[in-house]
N, C-alpha and C positions, 0 to 999 in steps of 0.2 A: 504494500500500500504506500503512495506518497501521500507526504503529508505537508499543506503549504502553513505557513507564517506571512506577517505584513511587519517588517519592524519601522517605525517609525520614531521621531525627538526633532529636535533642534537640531541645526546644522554647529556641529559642535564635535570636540574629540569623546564625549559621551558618545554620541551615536553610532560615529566611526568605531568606539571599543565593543557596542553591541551589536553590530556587520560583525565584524574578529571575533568575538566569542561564539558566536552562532557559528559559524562557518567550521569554529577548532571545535565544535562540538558533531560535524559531520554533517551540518545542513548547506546547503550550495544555490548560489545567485542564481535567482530565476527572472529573466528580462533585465530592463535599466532600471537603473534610481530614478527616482523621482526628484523634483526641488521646485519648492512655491513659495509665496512670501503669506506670511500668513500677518492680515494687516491688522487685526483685531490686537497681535500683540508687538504688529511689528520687527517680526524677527522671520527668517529663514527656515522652513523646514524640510526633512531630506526624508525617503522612506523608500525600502528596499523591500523587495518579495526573496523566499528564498523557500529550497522544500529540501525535504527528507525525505529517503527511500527508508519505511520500515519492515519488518517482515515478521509473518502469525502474528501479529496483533490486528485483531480488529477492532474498529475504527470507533471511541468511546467518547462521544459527547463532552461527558462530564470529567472526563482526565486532560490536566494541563497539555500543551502539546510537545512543551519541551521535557516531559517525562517520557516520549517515545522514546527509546533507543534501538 
């Protein structure tokens, strides 16, 4: 089964470290980044899709997604 995520924040090395962790944890870029300005606060934000190939598990609603391994 794959499994997708949307991570999104501020255009910041926050964000940037949570693309890198997701990725050292086995999940992989799916399409481009995104980047809008969000003017309600004024600032930049970046947001990246990205998916995991899991396997025998099926696909459980109510469990986090980053508990797939």
């Amino acid at each position: 089964m794959q499994i997708y995520r949307f991570l999104s924040g501020e255009d910041d090395s926050a964000f940037c470290y949570k693309v890198t962790k997701a990725l050292s944890e086995g999940w992989v870029l799916h399409g481009s980044p995104t980047y809008a300005y969000d003017a309600a606060v004024k600032k930049m934000k970046c947001g990246q899709a990205v998916t995991k190939v899991v396997t025998d598990q099926p696909y459980d609603p109510d469990k986090k997604l980053v508990d797939y391994r």
